[in-house]
Each structure stands twice: as structure tokens, then as C-alpha cells.
C-alpha positions as CSV (number, residue, x, y, z in Angstrom):
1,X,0.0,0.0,0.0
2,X,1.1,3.4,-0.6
3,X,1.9,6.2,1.4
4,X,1.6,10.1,0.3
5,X,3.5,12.1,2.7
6,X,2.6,16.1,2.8
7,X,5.2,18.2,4.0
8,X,3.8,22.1,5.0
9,X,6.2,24.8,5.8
10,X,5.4,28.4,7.4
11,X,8.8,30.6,6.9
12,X,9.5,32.7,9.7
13,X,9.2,36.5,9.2
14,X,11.7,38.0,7.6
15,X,12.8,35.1,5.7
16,X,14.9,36.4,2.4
17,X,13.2,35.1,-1.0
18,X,16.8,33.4,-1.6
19,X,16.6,30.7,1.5
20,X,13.1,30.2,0.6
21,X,14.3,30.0,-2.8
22,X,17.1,27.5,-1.4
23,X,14.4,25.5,0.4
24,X,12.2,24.7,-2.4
25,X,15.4,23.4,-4.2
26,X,16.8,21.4,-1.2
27,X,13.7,19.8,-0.9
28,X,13.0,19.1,-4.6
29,X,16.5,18.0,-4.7
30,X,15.9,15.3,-2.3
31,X,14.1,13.2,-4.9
32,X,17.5,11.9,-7.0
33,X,19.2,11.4,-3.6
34,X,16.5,8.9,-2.3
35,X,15.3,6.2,-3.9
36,X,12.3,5.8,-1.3
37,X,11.0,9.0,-2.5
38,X,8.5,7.7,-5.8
39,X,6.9,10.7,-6.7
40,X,7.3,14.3,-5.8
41,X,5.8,17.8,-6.2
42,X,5.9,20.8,-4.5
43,X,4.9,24.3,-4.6
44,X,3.7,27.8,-2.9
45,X,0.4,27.4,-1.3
46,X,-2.6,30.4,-2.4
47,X,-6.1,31.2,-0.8
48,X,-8.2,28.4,-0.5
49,X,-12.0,27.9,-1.2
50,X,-13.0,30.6,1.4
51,X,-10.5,32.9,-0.3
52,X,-8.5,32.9,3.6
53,X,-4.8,32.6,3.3
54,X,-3.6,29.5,4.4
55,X,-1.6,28.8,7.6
56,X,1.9,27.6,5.5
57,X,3.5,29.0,3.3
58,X,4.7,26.1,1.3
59,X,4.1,22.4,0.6
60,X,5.9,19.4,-0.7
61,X,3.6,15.9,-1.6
62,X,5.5,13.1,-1.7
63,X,4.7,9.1,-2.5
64,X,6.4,6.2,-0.9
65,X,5.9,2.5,-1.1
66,X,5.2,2.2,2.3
67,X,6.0,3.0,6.2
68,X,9.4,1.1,5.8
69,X,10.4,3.1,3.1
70,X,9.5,6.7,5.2
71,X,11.2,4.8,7.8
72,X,14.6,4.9,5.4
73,X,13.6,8.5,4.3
74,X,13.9,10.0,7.7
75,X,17.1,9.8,8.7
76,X,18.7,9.5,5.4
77,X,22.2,11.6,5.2
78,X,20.3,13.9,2.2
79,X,16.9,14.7,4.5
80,X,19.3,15.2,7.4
81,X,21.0,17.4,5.2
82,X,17.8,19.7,3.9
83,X,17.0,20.4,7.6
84,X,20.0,21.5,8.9
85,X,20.8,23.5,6.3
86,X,17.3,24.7,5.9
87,X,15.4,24.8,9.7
88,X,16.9,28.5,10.5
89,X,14.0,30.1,7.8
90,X,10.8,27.8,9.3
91,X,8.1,29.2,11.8
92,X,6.2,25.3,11.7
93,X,6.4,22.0,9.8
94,X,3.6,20.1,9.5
95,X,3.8,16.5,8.4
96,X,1.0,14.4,7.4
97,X,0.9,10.6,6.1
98,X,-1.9,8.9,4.6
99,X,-2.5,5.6,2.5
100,X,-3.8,6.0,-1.2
């Protein structure tokens, strides 16, 4: 069974557009480092039905095989990586898994 995995970011104030910049390409880049990691999008996130911003900034959908493969994916060298360089710019994370 599969898993999609949503990643949400809110950037702290102040953030500059070039680590937010550097964030969307870390993440995105995590895709050819990790096999685990199927499918991937991500993008800004825009007014939703009842025209209200949303509460992050940001999001990144991802599909995995399973559990046991998010299970490799988390403490891989390249996701380990992404945070450290990247955890100074984010406000909240939020992480959601779900089976499709």
C-alpha cells in the first residue's frame, strides 16, 4: 500500500526570497538522492476555497511505497541534510501521512 506524505512549511518573518528559494530546491533535490521518495511535487500554497490565506507558506507531496520506506527516508544523510541546512527560515512544519 502506498503512502503520500505532505510536508507544510510556514517561513519565519523576515525570511529572504533566496533561502526560501534555497528551500524549495533542497527539498526538490531530495528526490534523486533517495530512492524511497516515488513521486514528488511541490509548490507555494494560495487562498483556499473561502479565499482565507492558508496557515503555510509552502508544501511538498510526496509518495512512498510504504511506512518502511518513510522509515529509510527520515534519517537519510540527504533529509538530514535539507534540515539543517534549511530549519533556520521555518516558523512550523507540518507532516502528514496517509494511505492512497
Amino acid at each position: 500500500m502506498s503512502i503520500q506524505r505532505i510536508v507544510c512549511f510556514k517561513f519565519k518573518a523576515g525570511a529572504s526570497q533566496e533561502a526560501i528559494r534555497q528551500h524549495m530546491q533542497d527539498f526538490a533535490g531530495m528526490m534523486s538522492e533517495i530512492p524511497q521518495i516515488l513521486e514528488y511535487r511541490g509548490g507555494f500554497t494560495g487562498p483556499g476555497d473561502d479565499n482565507r490565506m492558508p496557515d503555510y507558506d509552502c508544501m511538498h507531496y510526496m509518495v512512498f511505497d510504504g511506512m518502511d520506506d518513510i522509515e529509510i527516508y527520515r534519517p537519510h544523510p540527504a533529509h538530514m541534510r535539507f534540515i539543517e541546512c534549511n530549519k533556520a527560515v521555518w516558523e512550523n512544519v507540518l507532516v502528514l501521512n496517509a494511505e492512497i
